[in-house]
Structures are given as C-alpha cells and as structure tokens.
C-alpha positions as CSV (number, residue, x, y, z in Angstrom):
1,X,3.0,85.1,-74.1
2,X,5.1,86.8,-71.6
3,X,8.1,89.5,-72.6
4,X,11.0,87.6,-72.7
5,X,13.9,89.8,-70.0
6,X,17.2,87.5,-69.3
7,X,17.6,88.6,-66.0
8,X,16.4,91.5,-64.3
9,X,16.8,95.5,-64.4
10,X,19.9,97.4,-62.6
11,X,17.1,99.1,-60.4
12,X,15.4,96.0,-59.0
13,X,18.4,94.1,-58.7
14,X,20.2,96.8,-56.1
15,X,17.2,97.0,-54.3
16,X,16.6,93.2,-54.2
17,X,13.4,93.0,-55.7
18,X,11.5,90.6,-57.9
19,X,11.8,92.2,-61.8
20,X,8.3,91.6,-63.5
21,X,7.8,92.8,-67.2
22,X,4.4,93.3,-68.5
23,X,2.9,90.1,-70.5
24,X,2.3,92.3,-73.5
25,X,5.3,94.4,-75.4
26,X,5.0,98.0,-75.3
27,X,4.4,99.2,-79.2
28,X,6.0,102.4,-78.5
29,X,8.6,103.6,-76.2
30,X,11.8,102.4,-74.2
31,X,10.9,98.7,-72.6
32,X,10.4,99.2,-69.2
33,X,9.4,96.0,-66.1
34,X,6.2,97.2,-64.5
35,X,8.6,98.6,-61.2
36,X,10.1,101.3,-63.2
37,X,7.2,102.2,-65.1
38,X,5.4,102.7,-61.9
39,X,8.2,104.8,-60.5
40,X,9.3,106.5,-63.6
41,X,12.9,105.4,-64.1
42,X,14.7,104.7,-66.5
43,X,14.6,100.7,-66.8
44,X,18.6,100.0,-68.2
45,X,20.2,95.9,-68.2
46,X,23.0,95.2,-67.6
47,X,25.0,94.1,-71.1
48,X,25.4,90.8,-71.8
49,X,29.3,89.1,-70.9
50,X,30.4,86.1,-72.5
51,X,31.0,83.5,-70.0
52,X,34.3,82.4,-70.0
53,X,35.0,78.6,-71.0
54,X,36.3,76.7,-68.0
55,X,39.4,74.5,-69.1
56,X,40.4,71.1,-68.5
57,X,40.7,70.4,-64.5
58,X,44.1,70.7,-63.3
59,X,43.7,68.7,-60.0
60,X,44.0,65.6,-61.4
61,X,47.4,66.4,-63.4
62,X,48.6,67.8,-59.9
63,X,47.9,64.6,-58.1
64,X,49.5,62.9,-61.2
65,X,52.5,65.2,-60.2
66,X,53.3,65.2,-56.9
67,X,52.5,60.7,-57.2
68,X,55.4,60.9,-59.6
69,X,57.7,63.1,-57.5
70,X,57.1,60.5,-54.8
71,X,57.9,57.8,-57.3
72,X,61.0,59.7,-57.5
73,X,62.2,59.8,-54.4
74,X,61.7,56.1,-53.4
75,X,63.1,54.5,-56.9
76,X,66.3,57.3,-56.0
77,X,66.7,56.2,-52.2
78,X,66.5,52.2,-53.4
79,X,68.4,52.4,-56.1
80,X,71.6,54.8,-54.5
81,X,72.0,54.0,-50.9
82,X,74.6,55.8,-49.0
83,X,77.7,53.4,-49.9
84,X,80.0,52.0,-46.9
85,X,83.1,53.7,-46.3
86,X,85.3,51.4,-47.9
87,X,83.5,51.1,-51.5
88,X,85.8,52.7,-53.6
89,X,88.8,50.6,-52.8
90,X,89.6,52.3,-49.8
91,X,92.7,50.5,-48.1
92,X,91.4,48.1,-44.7
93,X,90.8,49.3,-41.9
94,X,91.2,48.9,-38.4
95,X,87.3,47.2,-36.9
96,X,87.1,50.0,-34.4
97,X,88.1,53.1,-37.1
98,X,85.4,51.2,-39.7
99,X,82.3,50.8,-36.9
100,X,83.3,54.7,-36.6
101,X,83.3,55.6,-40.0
102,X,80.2,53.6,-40.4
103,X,78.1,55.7,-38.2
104,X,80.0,58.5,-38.6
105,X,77.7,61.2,-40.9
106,X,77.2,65.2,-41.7
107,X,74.0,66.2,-40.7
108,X,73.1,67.0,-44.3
109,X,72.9,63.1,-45.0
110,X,69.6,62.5,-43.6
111,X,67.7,65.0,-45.6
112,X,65.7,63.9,-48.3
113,X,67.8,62.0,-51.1
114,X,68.5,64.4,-54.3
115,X,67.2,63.1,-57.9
116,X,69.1,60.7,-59.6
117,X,71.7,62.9,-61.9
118,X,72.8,60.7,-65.0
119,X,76.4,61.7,-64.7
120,X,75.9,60.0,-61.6
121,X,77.4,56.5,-61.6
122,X,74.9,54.0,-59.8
123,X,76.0,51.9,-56.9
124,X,77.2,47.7,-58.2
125,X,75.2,45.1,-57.0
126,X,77.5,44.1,-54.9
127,X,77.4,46.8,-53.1
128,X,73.9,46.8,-52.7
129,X,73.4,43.2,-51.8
130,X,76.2,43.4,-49.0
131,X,74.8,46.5,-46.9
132,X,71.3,47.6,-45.9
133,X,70.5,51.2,-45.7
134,X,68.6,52.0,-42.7
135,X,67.6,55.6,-42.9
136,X,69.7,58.3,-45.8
137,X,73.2,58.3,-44.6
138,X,73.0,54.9,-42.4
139,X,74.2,51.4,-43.7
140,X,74.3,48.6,-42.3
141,X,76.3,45.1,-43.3
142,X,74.1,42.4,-43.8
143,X,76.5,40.9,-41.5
144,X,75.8,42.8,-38.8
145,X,72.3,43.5,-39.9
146,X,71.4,39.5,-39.0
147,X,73.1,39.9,-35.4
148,X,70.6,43.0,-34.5
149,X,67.7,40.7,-36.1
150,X,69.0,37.6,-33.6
151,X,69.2,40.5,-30.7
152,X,65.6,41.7,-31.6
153,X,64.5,38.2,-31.5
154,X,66.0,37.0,-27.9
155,X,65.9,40.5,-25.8
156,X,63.2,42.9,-27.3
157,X,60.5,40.9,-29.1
158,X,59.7,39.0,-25.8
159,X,58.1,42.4,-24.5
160,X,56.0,43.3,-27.0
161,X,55.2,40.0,-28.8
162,X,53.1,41.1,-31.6
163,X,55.6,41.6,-34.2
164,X,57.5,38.2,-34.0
165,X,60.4,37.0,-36.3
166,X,61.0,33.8,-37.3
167,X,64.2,32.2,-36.2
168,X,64.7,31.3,-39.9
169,X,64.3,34.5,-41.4
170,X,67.9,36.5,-42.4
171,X,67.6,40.2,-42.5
172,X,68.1,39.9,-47.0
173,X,65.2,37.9,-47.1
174,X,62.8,40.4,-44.4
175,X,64.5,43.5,-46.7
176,X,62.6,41.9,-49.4
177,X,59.6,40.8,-47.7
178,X,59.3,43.8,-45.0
179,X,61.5,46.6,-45.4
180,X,60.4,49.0,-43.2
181,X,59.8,46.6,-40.5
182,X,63.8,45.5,-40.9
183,X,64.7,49.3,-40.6
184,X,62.7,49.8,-38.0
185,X,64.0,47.1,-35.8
186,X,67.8,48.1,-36.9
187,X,67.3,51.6,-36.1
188,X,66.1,50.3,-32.3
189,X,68.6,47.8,-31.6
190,X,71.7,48.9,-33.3
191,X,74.4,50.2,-31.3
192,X,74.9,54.2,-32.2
193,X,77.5,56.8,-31.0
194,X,75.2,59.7,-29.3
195,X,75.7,61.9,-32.4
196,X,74.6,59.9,-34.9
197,X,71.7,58.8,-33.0
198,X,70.5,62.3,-32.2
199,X,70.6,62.6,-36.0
200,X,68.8,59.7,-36.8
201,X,66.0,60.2,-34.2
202,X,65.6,63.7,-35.0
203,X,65.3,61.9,-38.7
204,X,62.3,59.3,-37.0
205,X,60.2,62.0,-35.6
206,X,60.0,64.1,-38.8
207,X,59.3,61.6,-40.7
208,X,57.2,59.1,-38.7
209,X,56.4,60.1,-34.9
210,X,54.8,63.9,-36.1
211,X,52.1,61.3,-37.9
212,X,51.7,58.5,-35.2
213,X,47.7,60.1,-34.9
214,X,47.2,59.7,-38.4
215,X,49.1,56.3,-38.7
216,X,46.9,55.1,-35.6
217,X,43.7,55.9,-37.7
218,X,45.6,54.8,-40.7
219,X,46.1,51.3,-39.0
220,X,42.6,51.5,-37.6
221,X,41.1,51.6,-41.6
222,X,43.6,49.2,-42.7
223,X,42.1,46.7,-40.1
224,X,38.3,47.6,-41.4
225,X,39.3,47.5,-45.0
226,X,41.0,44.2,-45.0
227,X,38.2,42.8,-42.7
228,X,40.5,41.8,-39.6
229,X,38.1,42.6,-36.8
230,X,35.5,40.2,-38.0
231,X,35.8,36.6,-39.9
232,X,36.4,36.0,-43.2
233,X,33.2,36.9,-45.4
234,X,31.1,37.9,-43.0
235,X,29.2,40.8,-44.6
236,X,27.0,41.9,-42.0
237,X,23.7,43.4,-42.9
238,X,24.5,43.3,-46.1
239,X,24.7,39.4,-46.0
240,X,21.0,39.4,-47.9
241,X,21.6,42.1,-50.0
242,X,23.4,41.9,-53.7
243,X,26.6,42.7,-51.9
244,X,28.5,39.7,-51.4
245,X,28.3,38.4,-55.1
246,X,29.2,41.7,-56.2
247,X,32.2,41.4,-53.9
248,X,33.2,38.7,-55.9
249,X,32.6,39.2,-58.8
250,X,34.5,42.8,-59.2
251,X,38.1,42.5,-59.3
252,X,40.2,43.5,-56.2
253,X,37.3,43.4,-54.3
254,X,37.3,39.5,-53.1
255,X,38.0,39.1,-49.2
256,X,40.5,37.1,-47.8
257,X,39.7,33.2,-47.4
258,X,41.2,33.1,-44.3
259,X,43.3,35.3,-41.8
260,X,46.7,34.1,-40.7
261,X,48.2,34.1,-37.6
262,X,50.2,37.2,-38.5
263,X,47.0,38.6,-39.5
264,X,45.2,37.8,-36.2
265,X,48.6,39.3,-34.4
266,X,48.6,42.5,-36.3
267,X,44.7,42.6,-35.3
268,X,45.3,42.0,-31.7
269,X,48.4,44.5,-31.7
270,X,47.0,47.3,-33.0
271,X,44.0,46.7,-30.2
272,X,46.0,46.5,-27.5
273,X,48.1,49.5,-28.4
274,X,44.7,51.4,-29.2
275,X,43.0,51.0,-25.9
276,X,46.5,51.9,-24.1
277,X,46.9,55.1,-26.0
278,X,42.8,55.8,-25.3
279,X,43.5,55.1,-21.5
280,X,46.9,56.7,-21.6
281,X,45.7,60.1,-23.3
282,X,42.0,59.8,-21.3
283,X,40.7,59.8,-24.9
284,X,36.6,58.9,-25.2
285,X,36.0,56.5,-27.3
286,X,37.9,53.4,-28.8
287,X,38.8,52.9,-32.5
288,X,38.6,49.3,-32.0
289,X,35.9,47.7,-29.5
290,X,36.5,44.7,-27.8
291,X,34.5,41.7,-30.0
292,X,33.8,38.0,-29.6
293,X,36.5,37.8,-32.1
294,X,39.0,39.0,-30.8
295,X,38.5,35.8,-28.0
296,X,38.3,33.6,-31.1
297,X,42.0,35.0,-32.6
298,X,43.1,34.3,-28.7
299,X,42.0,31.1,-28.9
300,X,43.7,30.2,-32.4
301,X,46.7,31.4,-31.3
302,X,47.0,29.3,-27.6
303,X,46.2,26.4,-29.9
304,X,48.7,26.7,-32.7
305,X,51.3,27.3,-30.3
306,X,53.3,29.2,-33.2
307,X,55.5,31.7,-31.3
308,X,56.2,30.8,-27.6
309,X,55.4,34.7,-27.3
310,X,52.2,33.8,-27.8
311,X,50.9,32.9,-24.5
312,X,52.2,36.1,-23.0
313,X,50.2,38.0,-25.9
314,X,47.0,36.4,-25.1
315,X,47.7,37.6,-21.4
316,X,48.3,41.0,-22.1
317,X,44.8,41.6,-24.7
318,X,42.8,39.8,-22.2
319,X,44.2,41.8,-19.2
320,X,44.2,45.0,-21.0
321,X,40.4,44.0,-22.3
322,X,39.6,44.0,-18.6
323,X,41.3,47.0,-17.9
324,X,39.2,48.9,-20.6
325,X,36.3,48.4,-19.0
326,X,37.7,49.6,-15.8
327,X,38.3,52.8,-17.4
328,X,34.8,52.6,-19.7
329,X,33.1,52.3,-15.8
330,X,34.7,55.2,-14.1
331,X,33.8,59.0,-15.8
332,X,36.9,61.0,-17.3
333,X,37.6,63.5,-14.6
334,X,38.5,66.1,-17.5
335,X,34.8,65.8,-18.8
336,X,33.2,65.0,-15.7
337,X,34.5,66.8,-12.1
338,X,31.6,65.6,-10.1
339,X,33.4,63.0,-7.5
340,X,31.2,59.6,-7.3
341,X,30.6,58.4,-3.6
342,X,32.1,55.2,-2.7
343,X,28.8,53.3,-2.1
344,X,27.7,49.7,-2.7
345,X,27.5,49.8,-6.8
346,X,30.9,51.1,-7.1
347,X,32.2,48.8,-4.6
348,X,30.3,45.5,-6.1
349,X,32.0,46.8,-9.6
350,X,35.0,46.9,-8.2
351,X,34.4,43.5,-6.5
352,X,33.5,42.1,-9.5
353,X,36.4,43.1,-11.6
354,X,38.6,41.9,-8.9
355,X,36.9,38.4,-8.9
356,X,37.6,38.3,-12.8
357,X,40.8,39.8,-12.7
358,X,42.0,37.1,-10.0
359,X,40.6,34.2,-12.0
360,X,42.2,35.8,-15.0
361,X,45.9,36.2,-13.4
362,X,46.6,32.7,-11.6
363,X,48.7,31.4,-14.6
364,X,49.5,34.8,-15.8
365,X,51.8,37.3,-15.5
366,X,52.2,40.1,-12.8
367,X,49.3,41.7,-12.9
368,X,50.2,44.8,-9.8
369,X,49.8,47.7,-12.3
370,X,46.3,46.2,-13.1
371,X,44.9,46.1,-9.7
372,X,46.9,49.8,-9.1
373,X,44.7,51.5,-12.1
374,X,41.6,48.8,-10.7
375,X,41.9,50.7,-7.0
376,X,43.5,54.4,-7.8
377,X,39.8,56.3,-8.9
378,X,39.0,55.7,-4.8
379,X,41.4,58.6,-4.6
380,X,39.0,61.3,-6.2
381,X,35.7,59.4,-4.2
382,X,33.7,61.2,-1.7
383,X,33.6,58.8,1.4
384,X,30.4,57.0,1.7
385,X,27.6,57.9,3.6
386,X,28.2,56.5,8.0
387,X,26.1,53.6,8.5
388,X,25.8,51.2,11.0
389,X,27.1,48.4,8.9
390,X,30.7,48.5,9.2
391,X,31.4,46.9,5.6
392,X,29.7,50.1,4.6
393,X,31.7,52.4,6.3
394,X,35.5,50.7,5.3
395,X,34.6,50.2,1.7
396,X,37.0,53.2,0.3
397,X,39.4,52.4,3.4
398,X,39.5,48.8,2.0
399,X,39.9,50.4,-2.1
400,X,42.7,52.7,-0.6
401,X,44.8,50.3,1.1
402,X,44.6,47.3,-1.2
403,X,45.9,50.1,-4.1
404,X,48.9,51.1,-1.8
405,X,49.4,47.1,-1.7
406,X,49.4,46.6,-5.4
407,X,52.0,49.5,-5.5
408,X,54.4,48.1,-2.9
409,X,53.8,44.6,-5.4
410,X,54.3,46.6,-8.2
411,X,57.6,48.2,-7.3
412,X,58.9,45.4,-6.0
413,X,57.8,43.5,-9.3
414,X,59.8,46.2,-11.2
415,X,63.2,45.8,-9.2
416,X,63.4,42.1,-9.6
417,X,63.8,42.7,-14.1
418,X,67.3,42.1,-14.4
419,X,69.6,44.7,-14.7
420,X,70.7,43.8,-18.7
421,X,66.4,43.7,-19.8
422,X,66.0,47.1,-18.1
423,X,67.4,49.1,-21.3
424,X,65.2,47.2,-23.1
425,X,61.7,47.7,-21.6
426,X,59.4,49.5,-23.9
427,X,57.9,52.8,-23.3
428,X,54.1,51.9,-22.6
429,X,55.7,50.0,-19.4
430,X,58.0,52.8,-18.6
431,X,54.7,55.2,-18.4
432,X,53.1,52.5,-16.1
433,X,56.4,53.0,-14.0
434,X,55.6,57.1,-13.7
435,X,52.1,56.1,-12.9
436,X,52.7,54.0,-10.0
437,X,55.1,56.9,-8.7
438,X,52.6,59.1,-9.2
439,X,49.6,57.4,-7.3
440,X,52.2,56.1,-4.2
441,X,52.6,59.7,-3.8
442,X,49.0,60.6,-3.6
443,X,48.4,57.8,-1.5
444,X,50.7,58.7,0.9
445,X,49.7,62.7,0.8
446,X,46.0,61.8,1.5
447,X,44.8,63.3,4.3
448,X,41.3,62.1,4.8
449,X,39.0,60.9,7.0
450,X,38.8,57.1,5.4
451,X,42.1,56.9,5.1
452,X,45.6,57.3,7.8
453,X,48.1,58.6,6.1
454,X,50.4,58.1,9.2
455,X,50.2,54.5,9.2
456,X,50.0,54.0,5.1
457,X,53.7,55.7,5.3
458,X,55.3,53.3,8.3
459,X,53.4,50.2,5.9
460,X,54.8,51.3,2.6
461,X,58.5,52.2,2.5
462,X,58.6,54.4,-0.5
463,X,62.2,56.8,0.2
464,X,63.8,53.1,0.5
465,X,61.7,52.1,-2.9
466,X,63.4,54.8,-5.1
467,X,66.8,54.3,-3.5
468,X,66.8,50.9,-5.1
469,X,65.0,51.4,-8.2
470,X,67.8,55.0,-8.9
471,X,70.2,52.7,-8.2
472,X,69.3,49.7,-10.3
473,X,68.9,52.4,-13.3
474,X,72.0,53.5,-12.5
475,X,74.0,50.1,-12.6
476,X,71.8,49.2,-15.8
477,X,73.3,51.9,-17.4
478,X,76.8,51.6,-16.5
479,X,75.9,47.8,-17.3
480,X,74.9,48.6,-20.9
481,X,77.4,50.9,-21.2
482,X,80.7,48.1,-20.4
483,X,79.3,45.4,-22.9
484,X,78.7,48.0,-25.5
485,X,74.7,48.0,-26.1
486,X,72.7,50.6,-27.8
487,X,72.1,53.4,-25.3
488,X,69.3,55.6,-25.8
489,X,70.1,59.4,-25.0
490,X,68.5,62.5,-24.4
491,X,67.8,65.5,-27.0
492,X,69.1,68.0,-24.8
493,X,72.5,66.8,-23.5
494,X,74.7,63.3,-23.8
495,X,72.8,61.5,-20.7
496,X,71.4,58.6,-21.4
497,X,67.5,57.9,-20.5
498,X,68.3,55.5,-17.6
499,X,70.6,57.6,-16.3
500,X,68.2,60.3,-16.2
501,X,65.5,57.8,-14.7
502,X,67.8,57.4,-11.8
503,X,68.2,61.5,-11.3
504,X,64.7,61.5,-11.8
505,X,63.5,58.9,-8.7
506,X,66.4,60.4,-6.7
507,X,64.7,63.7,-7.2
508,X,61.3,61.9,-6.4
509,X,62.7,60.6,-3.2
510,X,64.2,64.0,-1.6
511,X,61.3,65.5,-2.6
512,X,59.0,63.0,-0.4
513,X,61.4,63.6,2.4
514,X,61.3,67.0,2.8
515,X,57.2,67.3,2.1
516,X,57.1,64.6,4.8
517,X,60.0,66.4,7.7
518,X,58.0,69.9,7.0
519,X,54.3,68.4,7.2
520,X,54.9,65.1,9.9
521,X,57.1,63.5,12.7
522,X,60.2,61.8,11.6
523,X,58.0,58.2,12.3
524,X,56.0,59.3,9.0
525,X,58.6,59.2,6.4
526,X,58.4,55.5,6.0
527,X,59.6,51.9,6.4
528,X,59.5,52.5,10.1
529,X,59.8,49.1,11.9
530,X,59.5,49.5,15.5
531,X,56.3,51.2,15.1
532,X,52.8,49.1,16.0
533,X,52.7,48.5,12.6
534,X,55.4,46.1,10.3
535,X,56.4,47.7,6.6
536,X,54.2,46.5,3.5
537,X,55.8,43.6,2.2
538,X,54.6,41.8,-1.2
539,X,52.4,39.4,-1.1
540,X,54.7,35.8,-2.0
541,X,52.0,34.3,-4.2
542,X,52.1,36.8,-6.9
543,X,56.0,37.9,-7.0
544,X,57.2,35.2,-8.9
545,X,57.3,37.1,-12.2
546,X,59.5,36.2,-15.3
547,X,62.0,38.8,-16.6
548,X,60.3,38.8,-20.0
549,X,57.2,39.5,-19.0
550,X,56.8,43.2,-18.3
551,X,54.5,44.9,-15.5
552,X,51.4,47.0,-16.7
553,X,49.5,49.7,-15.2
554,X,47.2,52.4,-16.4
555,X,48.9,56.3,-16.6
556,X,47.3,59.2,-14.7
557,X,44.4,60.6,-15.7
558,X,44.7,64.2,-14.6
559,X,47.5,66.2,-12.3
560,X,46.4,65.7,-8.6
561,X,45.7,68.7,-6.9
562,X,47.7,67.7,-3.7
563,X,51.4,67.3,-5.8
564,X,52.8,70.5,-6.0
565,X,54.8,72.0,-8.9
566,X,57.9,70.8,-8.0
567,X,57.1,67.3,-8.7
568,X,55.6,67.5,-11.9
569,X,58.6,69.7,-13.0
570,X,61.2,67.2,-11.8
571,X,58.6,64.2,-13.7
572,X,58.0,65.7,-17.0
573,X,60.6,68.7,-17.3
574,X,64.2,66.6,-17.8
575,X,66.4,70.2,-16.2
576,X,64.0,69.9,-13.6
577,X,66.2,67.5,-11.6
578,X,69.0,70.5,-11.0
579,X,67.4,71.3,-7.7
580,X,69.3,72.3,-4.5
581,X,67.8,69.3,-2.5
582,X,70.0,67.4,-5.3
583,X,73.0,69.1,-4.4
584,X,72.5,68.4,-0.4
C-alpha cells in the first residue's frame, strides 16, 4: 500500500511537478517523496489550515431586501399622493389661480417618494378617490382626468390604434384596471405650463425612456411567455412529448384558452413597433418575425369589427409587414458598403413588391412613405451594365424618378393633416417626415449619369414644399396655442417642438437655395414652369387621404455622403438653426 501524503511537498509544488512518495515507508529517517530524495533536499509540507466554514448565503436575504424596499416605495406612493392645493380647507379659489397651483411644483417633488413616517397623518379617502396622481407631485381631478381620457379617445388614439379605450370606460375604473396605462395617457394629453412639463419629462426619461431597450426585450418575452405569437396550446415540438400534460397539471403553468382581442392588439402592437424601431435604428435581426398568425389576429379583428380603429391597424401591420421585407432584401450599408448594380433581379424585386404593395393600398391608406423607402436604395446602386434593350438601360432612371414622385405625394400627403391633428402626430411619423426631407435632398443633389438632376428640380418644387409645410407648423402652433392644448416644448429653451419644426424646414429650404445658386442656373432651384418640363404634381388617385390616418415612410439608413455638415447640424442639432442665411 502506498504512503499516504495529503498534498504534495513545498519543493515540487513551486516547481510544478508531480509529488510521488515511495510505496513503502522509510523505517528510518525524515520522510522524503522520491524527488527530494533524488536531489537531496529537505522534503518539508506545508501545515495543515482548517478550512473555514462558509455561512449561510446572503444573496438570497439581499434579494429579500431590496423586493421589500421596492414594496416600500409603491405601497408609500399609492397610499400618500401629493394632495390638491385646496385639501386642508384652503378658502376657493379663482379656476385660473387653482389650474396654476395645480401644476405648479418645486423640483424636489418628483424625486422618489420618502417612507411613510407614522407621525405622518395619511391622506382621507376622499381625497384619494377625487384626484389621480400622475407622476410624484402631479394630481389630477378625476374630473378633469375623464376629459383627457375622452381627448385621448377622439384625437390621439386614432394614430396609433393599438391601445384603444372604450367609450365606456371612466378614468376611476382604468386607475383600477390599468394604472400606468391612465398615467401614461394623462401625462401625454394634459395641458402643462412649460415648467412643469420640463419637470415631469425629465421625470419620464429617468424613469422609463433610459430602459425603452430593455422594456422592448421585456415586451418581446412577455409576448413568448404568455404565448401570443402563436395559438392557444400549440406546443410545438414538444406537442408529443410529456410536456403539454405537465403544463396542465402544474399550477400557474396552464396557457390561456383563448386570446382576446386586446391580446391579439398588444401582439400586433408590439410587432409593428418592433420592425419600425429594427428598420429605424438599421438593427439585424427582428425580435418578432412575421407569422401566419399574425394574418390570422388580422383577420379576427376585420371581422369583429370591435374598434373602428381597427381597420386602419390591419393596414398599417400588413403595410409595415411588406415594408420589412423591403428592408430584409436590400443589405445594411453599415455592414455591407459593396453598392449592388441595378440589374434585372433587383428590378423584378422591386416590381414585385410594387405589384403587392398596389394591390395592398387600393382601399387603404396613403401609402407615399412606403413606395419612398420601396425606391430610395436606387440611390446607393451602381448603374446597370449599357445594353441594347432600352428597359435595361432606364431601370434605375425609372427607380429614381418614381421615388422623387412618391416624395412630391408624400409632402403633399403631409400638408393636407389639418392644422389642429398636426400637434398630435406621433413621433414614428414625424421621423418618416425627416426621412422624406432627407431623400428629396439626395435626389435632387444626384449628379449621375442615370439620372438629370436639372430636370428632377424644375419637376419637383421642393423651396415652395418647405415654405408651406414651415408655415403650416407655424400656424399649428399658434393654433394650439389660442385654444389652450398641451404644447410640447423643448429641453433647452421655451420653444415649442412645432415651432422648431418650422425653423427647422425654413432652415432646410435656404440651405437648398444657396447649394443650388452656387452649384446651378437660377432654372434649377425648382418649380420652374415655363421650362419644357411642368412641376411634379401628385398623382389624384392616391391623395385622397383621411386626417386620422397618418403617412409612413422608412428613416435613413446612413448619412449620405453628398449632404454636407450643415444640413445634418441644422436636422439633428436644435441651435443649429441660428445660421446667418436665417437672419437674411
């Protein structure tokens, strides 16, 4: 039997060498292994230590912790709400001082709410059943509170018509049911002195828009844990496996036995939102594919006929379904720089998608912003090889000019919204908006052999385009301004956003005129119409577009080389607009 040796020697183990000990215990003599025999040195272990005992895990009474500091918090901020300004018996006041005081606040107020004290008397009931606390240091009446709801219902839900309200529903019973939906919707519609909106949206982003990547992939679990993106138990591979009776047989485990028609909404929201957001940010890769059904949740909800809304939805899935494989077909030009050629299996895809997108759009919506993001990747094309076929030759001539088209539609799409709807577009089509700028001024700074940039300028009349559009923005403001509407403002000053859109196209516009006087004839800057050539005009058959239906288009995928500085700054940077061709 071998000598028993714990570990090994102080010599073999700095020089990182196997420790062998002879099989048989030396009678006489210091124990030595058989290296340090060999060598002659003096074979020494290291003394034993007594490991030390781990305790009880701490992680677990952490978690139990910081769960019950959260607890905290909520419990405090439900159960003492900021009160109104005239709870403790203050003497009435005039409506104009109260709406004031009501939104009136320190800055202070919208940190996180402090622990319940017991010295601290709590609010009455009647208190709390008569306001509605939006964020720390906003309340609302419940009055008041039900007027937003009927505003959200009438002049913002019809634009993005996944999150309906029921005409029945009063903003006490959706507090119950769906409170952060309610203060969401209060904190967008209610009308808000700059000040305290400033506070409240500074408020917003800490707490919610510095997440919106991990809410999106939040949403996106949500949807595969409650099974929305599939039909009720439908188990997959697993269909033959023990896994559906074990489903339900566990507790909490059972699937749904049906999905709703909020359900199937939610689904088809957080799709469409998904592929904008992948399109918008050129982002590889959707969270949600497109599936058979999702048609099928289209279907449902054309034939229940629940929400009039719900027509409009179906159009905008389907449309944006359509424009994701657009953007599937073309390669990222972040990730892939190598310029296709315009030759005949781009233009039959294009074709193709045109064909469906036509037979898609004949009882639908405006679809402009579609075709613009369908036509726009000619722009980074090599022109196609000469041939002696002549369809050949004009296929990119024929991609460029019908996007140029489907911007004049698109602009001209945008100006007819009425002036009072304009406030309330949301932001996805206000990106649209900046991309159609964006490719109208590529298109008409191309200089290239398939396309004349000459003539595209006297067809398309684009200084006289952002004169109307600033000056709709303009009056829209001053519009929402007179009846007293929520005006959303600006971080850096007290300008409100549409009156900056206005500064900004104005901006857009001088800077298109004097890139056009210093590079062409006077004849070049557009709209001119005693040249051989009439102005673009849109095309009749698809103008007539209803104000609640909002345009779409896809956003740039990467800065053109050919737009200088200047315009990006005066886009993107908001004191960009200062600029001396302002002043002139």
């Amino acid at each position: 039997m071998g000598h028993f040796r714990p570990r090994a020697c102080q010599s073999c183990s700095r020089s990182k060498l196997k420790c062998e000990w002879p099989a048989e215990p030396i009678k006489s003599g210091p124990v030595a292994c058989i290296r340090c025999a060999k060598l002659k040195k003096s074979c020494v272990l290291s003394p034993m230590r007594d490991r030390k005992k781990r305790g009880p895990s701490t992680r677990v009474r952490k978690l139990e912790e910081k769960l019950e500091g959260i607890m905290s918090l909520l419990n405090t901020a439900e159960s003492n709400p900021a009160p109104p300004p005239d709870h403790r018996g203050a003497k009435p006041q005039d409506p104009s001082e109260s709406q004031t005081q009501r939104y009136s606040h320190s800055p202070a107020s919208l940190e996180t709410p402090r622990p319940v004290v017991a010295s601290e008397p709590p609010l009455t009931t009647q208190v709390q059943a008569e306001a509605i606390q939006i964020v720390p240091g906003f309340v609302l009446p419940l009055a008041e509170a039900d007027a937003a709801l009927n505003l959200y219902r009438t002049s913002y839900s019809p634009y993005f018509p996944f999150v309906p309200v029921h005409v029945t529903t009063a903003a006490a019973e959706l507090d119950q049911t769906s409170p952060f939906l309610l203060r969401t919707i209060l904190q967008v519609v209610v009308p808000q002195t700059a000040e305290v909106q400033k506070s409240v949206d500074r408020w917003f982003r800490q707490t919610i828009s510095q997440r919106a990547t991990d809410l999106l992939h939040l949403a996106s679990t949500l949807v595969l844990d409650l099974g929305l993106h599939k039909p009720p138990n439908v188990y997959g591979p697993g269909r033959q496996s023990f896994l559906p009776d074990a489903i339900r047989k566990v507790k909490g485990l059972a699937k749904y036995g049906h999905h709703t028609l909020d359900d199937m909404r939610a689904m088809l929201g957080f799709y469409y939102l998904n592929t904008v957001i992948s399109s918008l940010f050129q982002r590889t890769g959707s969270l949600m594919p497109a599936t058979p059904y999702l048609s099928h949740c289209c279907d449902i909800l054309l034939s229940a006929q629940e929400q009039e809304s719900d027509t409009f939805l179906v159009a905008l899935v389907h449309l944006q379904r359509l424009l994701s494989r657009v953007t599937d077909t073309f390669p990222n030009p972040d990730s892939d720089d190598t310029p296709l050629s315009m030759g005949v299996p781009v233009h039959m895809m294009i074709s193709t998608a045109r064909k469906e997108l036509d037979a898609l759009v004949r009882s639908q919506p405006a679809e402009h912003g579609l075709l613009i993001r369908l036509y726009e990747p000619a722009l980074r094309m090599r022109p196609a090889p000469r041939s002696h076929d002549p369809r050949k030759s004009a296929a990119r001539t024929e991609a460029l000019s019908n996007c140029l088209q489907a911007v004049a539609d698109f602009f001209a799409a945008y100006a007819k919204i009425p002036l009072d709807s304009l406030g309330h577009m949301p932001l996805v089509t206000t990106a649209y908006m900046a991309f159609a700028f964006v490719t109208s001024s590529r298109l008409l700074m191309l200089h290239d052999a398939d396309w004349d940039v000459g003539l595209a300028r006297r067809a398309f009349d684009f200084p006289a385009t952002c004169q109307n559009l600033s000056d709709r923005f303009r009056q829209a403001d001053a519009l929402a301004e007179s009846l007293g509407r929520r005006r959303k403002f600006k971080d850096d000053d007290f300008k409100s956003v549409l009156a900056a859109y206005s500064t900004k196209i104005s901006w857009i516009r001088q800077w298109y005129l004097a890139k056009v006087s210093a590079s062409g004839t006077a004849d070049d800057v557009g709209g001119c119409r005693n040249g051989p050539h009439a102005p673009l005009v849109p095309q009749s058959s698809r103008m007539d577009m209803d104000h609640f239906m909002p345009s779409r288009s896809m956003p740039p995928p990467s800065m053109p080389q050919e737009l200088d500085e200047e315009f990006w700054n005066a886009l993107l940077d908001p004191t960009a607009a200062s600029n001396s061709w302002m002043d002139s």
